[in-house]
GUTOR-894566 format. One record per residue (C-alpha): residue number from 0; x, y, z. Coordinates in steps of 0.5 Angstrom, whole numbers, padded with zeros to 4 digits, always signed. Layout:
// residues N
+-----+-------+-------+-------+
!   k !     x !     y !     z !
+-----+-------+-------+-------+
! NUM !     X !     Y !     Z !
...
+-----+-------+-------+-------+
//
This chain:
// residues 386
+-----+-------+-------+-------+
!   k !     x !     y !     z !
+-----+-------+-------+-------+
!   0 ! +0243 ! +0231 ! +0182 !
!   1 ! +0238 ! +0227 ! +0185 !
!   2 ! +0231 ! +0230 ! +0183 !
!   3 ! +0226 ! +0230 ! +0189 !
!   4 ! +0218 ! +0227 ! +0189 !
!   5 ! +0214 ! +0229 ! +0194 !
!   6 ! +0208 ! +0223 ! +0196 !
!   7 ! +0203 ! +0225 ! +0200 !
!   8 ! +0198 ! +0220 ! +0204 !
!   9 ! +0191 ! +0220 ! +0208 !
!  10 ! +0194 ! +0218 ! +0216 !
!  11 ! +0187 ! +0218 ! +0219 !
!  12 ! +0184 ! +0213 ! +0214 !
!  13 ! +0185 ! +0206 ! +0212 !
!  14 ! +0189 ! +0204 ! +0207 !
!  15 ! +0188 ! +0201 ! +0200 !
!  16 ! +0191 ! +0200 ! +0193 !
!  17 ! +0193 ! +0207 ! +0191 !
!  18 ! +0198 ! +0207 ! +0198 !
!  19 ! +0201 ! +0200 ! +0197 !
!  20 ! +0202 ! +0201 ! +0190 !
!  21 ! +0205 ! +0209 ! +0189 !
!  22 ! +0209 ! +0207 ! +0196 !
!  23 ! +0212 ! +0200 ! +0193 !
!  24 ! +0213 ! +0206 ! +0187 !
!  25 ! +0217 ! +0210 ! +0192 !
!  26 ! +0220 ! +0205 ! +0195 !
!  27 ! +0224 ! +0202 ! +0188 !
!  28 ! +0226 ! +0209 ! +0185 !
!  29 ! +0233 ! +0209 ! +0183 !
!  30 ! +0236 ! +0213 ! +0189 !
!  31 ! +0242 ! +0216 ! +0185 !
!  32 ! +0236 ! +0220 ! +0181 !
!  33 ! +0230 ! +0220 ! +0185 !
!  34 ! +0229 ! +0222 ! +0193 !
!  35 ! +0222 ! +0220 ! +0195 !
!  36 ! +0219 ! +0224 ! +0201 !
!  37 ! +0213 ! +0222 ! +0204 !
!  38 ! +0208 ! +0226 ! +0208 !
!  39 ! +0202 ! +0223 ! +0212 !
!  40 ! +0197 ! +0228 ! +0213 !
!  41 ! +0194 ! +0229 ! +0221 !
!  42 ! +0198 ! +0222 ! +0224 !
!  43 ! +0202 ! +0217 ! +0223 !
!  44 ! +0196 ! +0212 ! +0222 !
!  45 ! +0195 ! +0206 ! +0217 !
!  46 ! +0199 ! +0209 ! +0212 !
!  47 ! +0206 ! +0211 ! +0216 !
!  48 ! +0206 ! +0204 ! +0219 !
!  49 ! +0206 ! +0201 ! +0212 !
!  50 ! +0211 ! +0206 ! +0210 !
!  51 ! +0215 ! +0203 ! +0216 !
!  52 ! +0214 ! +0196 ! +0214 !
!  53 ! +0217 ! +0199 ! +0206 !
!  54 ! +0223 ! +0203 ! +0210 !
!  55 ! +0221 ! +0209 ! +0208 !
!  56 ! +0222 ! +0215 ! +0213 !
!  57 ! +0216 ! +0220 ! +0212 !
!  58 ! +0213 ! +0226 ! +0216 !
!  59 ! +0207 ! +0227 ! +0219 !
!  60 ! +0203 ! +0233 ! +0217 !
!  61 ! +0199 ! +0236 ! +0222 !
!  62 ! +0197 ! +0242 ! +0219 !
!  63 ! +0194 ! +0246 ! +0215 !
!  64 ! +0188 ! +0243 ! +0214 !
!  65 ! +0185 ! +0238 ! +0208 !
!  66 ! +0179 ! +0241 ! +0205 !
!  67 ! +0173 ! +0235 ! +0206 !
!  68 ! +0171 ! +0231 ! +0200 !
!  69 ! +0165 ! +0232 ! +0197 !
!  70 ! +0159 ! +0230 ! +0203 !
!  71 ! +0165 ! +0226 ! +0208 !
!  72 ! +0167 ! +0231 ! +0213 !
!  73 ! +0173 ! +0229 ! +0217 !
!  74 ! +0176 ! +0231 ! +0223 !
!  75 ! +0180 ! +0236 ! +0223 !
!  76 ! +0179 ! +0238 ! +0216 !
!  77 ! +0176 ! +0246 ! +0213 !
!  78 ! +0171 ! +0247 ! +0209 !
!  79 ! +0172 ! +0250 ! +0201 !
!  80 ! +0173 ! +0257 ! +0203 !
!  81 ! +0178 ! +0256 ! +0209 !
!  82 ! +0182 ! +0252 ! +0205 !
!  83 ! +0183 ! +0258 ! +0199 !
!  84 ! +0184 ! +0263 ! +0204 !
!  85 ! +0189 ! +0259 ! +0209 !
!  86 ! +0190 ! +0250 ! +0208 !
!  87 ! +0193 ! +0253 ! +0200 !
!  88 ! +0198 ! +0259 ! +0202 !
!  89 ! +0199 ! +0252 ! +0208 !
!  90 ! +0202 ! +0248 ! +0203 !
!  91 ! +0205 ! +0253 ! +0198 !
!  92 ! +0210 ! +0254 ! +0205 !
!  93 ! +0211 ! +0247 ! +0205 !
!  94 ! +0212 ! +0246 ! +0199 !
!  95 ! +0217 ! +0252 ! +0199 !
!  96 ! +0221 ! +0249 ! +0205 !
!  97 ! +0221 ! +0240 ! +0202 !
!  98 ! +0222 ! +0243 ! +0195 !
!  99 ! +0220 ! +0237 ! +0191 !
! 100 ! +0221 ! +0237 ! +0183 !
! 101 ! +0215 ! +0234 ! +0182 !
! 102 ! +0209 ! +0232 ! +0187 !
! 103 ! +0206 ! +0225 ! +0185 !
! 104 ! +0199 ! +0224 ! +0188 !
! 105 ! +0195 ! +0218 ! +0189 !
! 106 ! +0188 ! +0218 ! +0191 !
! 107 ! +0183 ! +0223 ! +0191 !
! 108 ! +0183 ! +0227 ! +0197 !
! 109 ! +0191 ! +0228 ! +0195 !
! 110 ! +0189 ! +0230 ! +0189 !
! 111 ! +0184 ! +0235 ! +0190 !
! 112 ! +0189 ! +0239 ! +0196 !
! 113 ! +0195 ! +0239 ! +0193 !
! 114 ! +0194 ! +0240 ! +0185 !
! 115 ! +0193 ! +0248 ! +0186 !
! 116 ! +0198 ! +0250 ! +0191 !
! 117 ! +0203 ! +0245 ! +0188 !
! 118 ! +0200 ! +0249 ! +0181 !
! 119 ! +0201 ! +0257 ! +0185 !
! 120 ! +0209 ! +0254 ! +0186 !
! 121 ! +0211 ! +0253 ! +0180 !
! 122 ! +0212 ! +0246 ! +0181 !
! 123 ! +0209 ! +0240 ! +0177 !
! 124 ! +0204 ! +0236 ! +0179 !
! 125 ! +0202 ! +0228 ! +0176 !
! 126 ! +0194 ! +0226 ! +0178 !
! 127 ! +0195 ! +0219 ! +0179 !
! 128 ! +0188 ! +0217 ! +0178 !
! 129 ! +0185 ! +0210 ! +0179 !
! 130 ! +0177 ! +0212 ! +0180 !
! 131 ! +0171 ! +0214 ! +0176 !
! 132 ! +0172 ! +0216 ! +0169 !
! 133 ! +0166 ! +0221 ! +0170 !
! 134 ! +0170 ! +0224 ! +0177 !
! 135 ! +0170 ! +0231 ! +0178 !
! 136 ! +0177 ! +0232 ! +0180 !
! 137 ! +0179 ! +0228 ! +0173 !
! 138 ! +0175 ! +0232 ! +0168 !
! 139 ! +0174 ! +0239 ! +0172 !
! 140 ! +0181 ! +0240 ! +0176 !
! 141 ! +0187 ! +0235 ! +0172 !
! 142 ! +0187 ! +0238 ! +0165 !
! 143 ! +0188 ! +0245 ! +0168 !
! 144 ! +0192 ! +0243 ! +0174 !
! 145 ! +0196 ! +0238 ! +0172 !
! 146 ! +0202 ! +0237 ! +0168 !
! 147 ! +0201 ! +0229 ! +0167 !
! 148 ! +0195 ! +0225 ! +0169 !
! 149 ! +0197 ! +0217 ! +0169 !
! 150 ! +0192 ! +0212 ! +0170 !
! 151 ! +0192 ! +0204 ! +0171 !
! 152 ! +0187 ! +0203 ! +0165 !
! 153 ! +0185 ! +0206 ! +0159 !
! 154 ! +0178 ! +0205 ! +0162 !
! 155 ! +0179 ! +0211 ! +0168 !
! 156 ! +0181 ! +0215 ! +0163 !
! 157 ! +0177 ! +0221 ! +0164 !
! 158 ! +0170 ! +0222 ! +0160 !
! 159 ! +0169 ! +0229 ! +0160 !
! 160 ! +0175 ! +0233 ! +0161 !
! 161 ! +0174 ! +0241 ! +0161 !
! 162 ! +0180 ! +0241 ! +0156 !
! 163 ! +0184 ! +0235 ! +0152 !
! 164 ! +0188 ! +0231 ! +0156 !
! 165 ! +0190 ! +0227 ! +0150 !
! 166 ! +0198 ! +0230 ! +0151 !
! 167 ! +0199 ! +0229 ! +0157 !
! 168 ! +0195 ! +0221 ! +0159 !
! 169 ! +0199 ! +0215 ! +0160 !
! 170 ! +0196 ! +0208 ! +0162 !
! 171 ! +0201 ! +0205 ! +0166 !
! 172 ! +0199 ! +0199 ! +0170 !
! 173 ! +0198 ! +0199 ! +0178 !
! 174 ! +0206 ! +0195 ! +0181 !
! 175 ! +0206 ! +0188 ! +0182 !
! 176 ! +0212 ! +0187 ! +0187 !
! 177 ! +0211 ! +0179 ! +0185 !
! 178 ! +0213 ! +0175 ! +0191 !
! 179 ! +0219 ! +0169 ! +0187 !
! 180 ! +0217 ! +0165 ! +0193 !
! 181 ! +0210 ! +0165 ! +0193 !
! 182 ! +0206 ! +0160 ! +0198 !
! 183 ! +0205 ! +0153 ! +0197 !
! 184 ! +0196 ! +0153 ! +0195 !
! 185 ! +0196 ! +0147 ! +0198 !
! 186 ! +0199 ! +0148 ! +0205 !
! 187 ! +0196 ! +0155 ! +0204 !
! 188 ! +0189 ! +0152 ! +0203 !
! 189 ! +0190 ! +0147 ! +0209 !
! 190 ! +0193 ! +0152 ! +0214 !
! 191 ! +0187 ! +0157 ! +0213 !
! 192 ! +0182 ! +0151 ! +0214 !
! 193 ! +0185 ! +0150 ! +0221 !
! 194 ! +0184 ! +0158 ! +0223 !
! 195 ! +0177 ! +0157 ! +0222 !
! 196 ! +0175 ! +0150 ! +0224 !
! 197 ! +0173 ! +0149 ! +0217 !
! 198 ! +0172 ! +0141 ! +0213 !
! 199 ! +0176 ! +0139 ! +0207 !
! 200 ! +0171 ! +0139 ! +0203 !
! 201 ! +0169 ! +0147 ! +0204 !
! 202 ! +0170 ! +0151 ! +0198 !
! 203 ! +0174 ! +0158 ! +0200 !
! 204 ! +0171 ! +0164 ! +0196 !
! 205 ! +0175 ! +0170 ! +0197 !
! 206 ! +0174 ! +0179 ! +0197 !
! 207 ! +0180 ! +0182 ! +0198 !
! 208 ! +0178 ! +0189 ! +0199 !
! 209 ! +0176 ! +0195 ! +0203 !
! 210 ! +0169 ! +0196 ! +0205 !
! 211 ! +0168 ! +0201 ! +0200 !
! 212 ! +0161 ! +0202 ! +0195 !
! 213 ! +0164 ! +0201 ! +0189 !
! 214 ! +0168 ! +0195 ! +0191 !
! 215 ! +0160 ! +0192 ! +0193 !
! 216 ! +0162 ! +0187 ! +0199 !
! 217 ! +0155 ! +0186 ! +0200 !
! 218 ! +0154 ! +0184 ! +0193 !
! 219 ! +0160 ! +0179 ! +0194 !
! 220 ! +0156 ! +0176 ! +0200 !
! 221 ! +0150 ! +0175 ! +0195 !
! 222 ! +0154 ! +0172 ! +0191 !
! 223 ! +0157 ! +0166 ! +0196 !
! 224 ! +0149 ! +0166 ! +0198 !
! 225 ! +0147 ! +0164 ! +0191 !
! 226 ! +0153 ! +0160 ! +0190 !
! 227 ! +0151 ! +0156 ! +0197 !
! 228 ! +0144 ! +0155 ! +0194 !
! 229 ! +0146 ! +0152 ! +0188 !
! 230 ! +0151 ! +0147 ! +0191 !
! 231 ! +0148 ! +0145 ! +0197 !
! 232 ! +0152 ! +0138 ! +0198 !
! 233 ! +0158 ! +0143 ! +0199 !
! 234 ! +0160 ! +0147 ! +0205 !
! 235 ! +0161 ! +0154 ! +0202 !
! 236 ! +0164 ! +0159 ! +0205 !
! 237 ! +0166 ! +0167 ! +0203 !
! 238 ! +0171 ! +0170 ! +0207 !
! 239 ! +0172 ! +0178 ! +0207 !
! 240 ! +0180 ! +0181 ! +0207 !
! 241 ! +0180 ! +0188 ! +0208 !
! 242 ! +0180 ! +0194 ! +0212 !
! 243 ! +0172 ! +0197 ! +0215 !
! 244 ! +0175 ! +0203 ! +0218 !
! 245 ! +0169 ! +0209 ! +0219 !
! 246 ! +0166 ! +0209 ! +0213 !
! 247 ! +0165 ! +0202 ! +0211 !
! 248 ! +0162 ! +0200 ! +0219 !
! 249 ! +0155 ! +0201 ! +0215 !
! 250 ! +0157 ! +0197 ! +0210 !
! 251 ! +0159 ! +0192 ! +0214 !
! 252 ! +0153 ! +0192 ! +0217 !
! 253 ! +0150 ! +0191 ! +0211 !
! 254 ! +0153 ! +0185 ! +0208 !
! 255 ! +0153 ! +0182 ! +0216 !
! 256 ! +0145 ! +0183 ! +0216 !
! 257 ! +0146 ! +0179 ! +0209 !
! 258 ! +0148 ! +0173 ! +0212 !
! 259 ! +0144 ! +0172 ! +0217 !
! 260 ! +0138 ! +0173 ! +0212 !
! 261 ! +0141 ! +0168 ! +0208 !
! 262 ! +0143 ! +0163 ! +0215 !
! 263 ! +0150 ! +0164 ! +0214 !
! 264 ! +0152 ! +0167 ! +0219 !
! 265 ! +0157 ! +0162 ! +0221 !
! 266 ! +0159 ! +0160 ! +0214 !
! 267 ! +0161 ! +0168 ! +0212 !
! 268 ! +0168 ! +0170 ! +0215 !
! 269 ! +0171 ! +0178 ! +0216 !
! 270 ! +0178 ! +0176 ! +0216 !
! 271 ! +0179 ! +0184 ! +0217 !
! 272 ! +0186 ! +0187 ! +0213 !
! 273 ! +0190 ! +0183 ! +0214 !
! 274 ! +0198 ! +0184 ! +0212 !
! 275 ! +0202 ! +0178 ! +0209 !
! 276 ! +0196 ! +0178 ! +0204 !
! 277 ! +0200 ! +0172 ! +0199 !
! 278 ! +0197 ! +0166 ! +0204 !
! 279 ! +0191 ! +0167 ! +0204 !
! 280 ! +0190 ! +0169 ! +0197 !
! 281 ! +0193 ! +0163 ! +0195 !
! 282 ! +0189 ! +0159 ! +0200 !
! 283 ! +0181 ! +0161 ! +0196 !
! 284 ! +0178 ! +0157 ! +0191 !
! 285 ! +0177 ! +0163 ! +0187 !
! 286 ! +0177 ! +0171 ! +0188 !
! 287 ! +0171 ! +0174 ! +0187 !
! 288 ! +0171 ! +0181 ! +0184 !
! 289 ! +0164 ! +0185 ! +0186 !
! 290 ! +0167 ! +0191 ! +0183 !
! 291 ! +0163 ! +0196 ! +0180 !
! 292 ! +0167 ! +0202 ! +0176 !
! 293 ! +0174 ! +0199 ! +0179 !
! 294 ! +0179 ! +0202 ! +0174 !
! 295 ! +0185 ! +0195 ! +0174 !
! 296 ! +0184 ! +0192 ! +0181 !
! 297 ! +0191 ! +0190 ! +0184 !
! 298 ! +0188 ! +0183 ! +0188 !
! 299 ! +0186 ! +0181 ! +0180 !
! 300 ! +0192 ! +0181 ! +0178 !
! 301 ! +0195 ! +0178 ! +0185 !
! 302 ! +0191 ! +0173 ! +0185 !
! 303 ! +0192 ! +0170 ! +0178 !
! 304 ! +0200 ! +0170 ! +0179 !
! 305 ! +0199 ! +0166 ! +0186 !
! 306 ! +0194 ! +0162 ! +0182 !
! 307 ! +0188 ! +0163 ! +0185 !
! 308 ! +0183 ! +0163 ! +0178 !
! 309 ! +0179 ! +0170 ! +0178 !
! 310 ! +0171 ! +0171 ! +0177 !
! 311 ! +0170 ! +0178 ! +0176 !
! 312 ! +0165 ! +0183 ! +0174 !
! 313 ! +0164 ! +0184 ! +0167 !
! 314 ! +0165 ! +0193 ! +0168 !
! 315 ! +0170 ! +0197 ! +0169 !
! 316 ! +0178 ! +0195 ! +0167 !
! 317 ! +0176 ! +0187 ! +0168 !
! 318 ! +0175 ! +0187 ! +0162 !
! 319 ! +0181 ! +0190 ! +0160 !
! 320 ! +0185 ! +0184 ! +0165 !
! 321 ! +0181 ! +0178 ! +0163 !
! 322 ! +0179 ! +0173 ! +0157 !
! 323 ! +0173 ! +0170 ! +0158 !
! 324 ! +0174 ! +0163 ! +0159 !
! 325 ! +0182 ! +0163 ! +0158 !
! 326 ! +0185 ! +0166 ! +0164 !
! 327 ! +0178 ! +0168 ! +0168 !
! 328 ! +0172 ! +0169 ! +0168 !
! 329 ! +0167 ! +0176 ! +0167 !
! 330 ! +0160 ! +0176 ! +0169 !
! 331 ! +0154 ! +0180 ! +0170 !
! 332 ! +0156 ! +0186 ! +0174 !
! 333 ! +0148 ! +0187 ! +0177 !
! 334 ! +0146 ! +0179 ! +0177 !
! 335 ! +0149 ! +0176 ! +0183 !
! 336 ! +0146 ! +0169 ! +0181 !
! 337 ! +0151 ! +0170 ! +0175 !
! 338 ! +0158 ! +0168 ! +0179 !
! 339 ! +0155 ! +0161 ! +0180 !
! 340 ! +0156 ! +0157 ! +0173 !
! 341 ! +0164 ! +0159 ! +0173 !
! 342 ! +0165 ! +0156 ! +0180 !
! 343 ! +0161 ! +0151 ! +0179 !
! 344 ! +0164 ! +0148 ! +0172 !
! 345 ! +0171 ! +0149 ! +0176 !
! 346 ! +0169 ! +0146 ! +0182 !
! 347 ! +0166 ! +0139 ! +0177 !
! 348 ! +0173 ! +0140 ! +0172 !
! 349 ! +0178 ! +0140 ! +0175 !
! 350 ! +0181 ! +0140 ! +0168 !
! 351 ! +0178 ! +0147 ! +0167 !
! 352 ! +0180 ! +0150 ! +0172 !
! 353 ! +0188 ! +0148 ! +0172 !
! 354 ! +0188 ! +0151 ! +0165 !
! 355 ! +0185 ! +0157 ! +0168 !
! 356 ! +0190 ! +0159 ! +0173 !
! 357 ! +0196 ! +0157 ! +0169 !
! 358 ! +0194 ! +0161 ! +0164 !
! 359 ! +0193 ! +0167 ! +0169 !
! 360 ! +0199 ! +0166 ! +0172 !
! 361 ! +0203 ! +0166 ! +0165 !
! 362 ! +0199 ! +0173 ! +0164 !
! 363 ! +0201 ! +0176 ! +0170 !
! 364 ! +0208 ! +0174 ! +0170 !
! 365 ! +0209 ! +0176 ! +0162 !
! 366 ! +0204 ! +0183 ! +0163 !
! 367 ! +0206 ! +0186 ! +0170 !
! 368 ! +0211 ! +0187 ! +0175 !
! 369 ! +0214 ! +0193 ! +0179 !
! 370 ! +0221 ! +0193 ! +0174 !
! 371 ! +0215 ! +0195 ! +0169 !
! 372 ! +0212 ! +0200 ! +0173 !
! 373 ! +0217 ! +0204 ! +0175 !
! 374 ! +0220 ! +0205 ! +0169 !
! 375 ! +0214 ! +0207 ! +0166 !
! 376 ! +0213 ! +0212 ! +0171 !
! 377 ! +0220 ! +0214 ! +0171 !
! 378 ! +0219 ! +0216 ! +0164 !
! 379 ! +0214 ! +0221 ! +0166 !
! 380 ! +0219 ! +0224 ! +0171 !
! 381 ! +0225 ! +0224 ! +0166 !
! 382 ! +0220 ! +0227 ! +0161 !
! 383 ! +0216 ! +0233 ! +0165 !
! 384 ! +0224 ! +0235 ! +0168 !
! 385 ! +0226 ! +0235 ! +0161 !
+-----+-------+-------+-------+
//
């Protein structure tokens, strides 16, 4: 008898790591022992379009309403008492009519509005945590509400929990669903200098990510900026892939008002989401990583394999996903003059930098893919399910 796992996802927002991975998760479970429902909550969204594009069917979930989180207040969504008195005895009705095994949230708006009423149920509960390790949720509300919390580094584990979570803590990587026909660099590079009207000699820095603080996409156009002025004979040029949606306009502002301070309005692109991402990954000289606090980023990884070399900040999972000078570089984090050394050497040594993307790639192919996330996870289902 097949064991149903019930996913829920923000549709009025953008989408993210957490969305790719846990529908790319859903979309490879063993159909003779998991059915994956998907819900998107409000509309249809960003996230029901990706679940298309994986040929998962969802329902969208108009009601009850989603408890805001924090300070950021969404349209349509209740404040903490309407959600106790109304949004919980909500969901328990939903609940009740899919009749999921286990509910496997993602991010932290799906955490904090189904681990009670999926607790009040009866039913199991797995917190997938890719945040801050001095978050509320992870240190306040798993431990009590949820029967197993997964996390995609040792680093995420929570700092502080209100009771131990030592029994119940797992660390499975994020899903690599690596593509066995990657894009040629070469080709990959020339078709995005074509797009943008760029010389051969432009050095392609890539961001990929949204437009989040904790990604910092401002302290990647400082980066490129110190990176400009300390190669002035070389055409730099920073490109940023990845969704601004409501909360990153200011952001995106930010980074904008950057570049003209530092007269490179015209060499500072906004590539905006973009889906294939494989061939533009492919085509950057390096992918700078600003994050702060980022628990295992999944373009890390992606890049490496597609053999693009990483320099990333020396915080967060980073550390636990670079050796410093083997298949990468770690610099840091608060100092935006810091990614200039690693760019430039590997910009002068060519050497250098093919030893730094072959290893790279031998780690990503050998460390991660989605096979190896699946299982992991499927242990944790076969476990709680007894």
């Amino acid at each position: 008898m097949t064991k149903r796992i019930l996913f829920p996802f923000e549709g009025d927002t953008v989408i993210g790591g957490s969305h790719v991975s846990a529908m790319k998760l859903a979309a490879g479970l063993d159909r003779s022992k998991y059915e994956p429902y998907i819900i998107v909550h409000y509309q249809d969204g960003l996230a029901g379009e990706y679940a298309k594009s994986l040929g998962l069917d969802y329902e969208v979930l108009k009601q009850p309403a989603l408890m805001s989180p924090g300070q950021i207040k969404y349209e349509g969504d209740c404040g903490p008492a309407k959600y106790l008195m109304s949004s919980v005895p909500g969901f328990i009705s939903v609940l009740n009519r899919i009749k999921p095994d286990i509910v496997h949230t993602n991010e932290g708006r799906m955490h904090s509005n189904w681990a009670l009423p999926t607790k009040l149920s009866g039913r199991k509960h797995i917190w997938h945590h890719r945040q801050d390790p001095t978050a509320f949720g992870i240190n306040k509300l798993a431990p009590v509400l949820s029967d197993h919390i997964i996390s995609v580094s040792h680093f995420s584990k929570p700092s502080k929990p209100v009771r131990s979570v030592d029994k119940k803590f797992t660390v499975i990587r994020s899903p690599f669903d690596f593509n066995p026909n990657p894009p040629d660099p070469a080709q990959a590079r020339q078709d995005v200098l074509n797009e943008l009207n760029l010389p051969p000699e432009a050095l392609l820095l890539g961001y990929f990510g949204n437009y989040v603080p904790r990604k910092r996409p401002d302290h990647f156009v400082k980066a490129v900026a110190a990176i400009q002025k300390a190669m002035p004979d070389v055409p730099v040029h920073g490109l940023l892939f990845g969704s601004v949606g409501e909360r990153g306009g200011e952001l995106e502002k930010t980074c904008k008002d950057l570049a003209s301070e530092a007269w490179m309005d015209s060499q500072i692109h906004f590539m905006g989401f973009r889906q294939p991402i494989d061939g533009y990954m492919a085509a950057m000289d390096a992918n700078l990583v600003t994050a702060l606090d980022e628990p295992f980023g999944r373009t890390l990884i992606e890049t490496m394999y597609l053999g693009t070399p990483v320099v990333a900040t020396r915080h967060g999972g980073n550390v636990e996903a670079i050796v410093e000078g083997e298949n990468g570089f770690l610099v840091d984090p608060f100092d935006a003059e810091a990614f200039v050394a690693p760019v430039k050497q590997m910009h002068s040594d060519t050497v250098l930098k093919k030893r730094i993307i072959d290893a790279g790639q031998r780690y990503a192919r050998e460390n991660f893919g989605m096979a190896i996330h699946i299982d992991g996870v499927c242990k944790i289902y076969d476990q709680l399910l007894g």
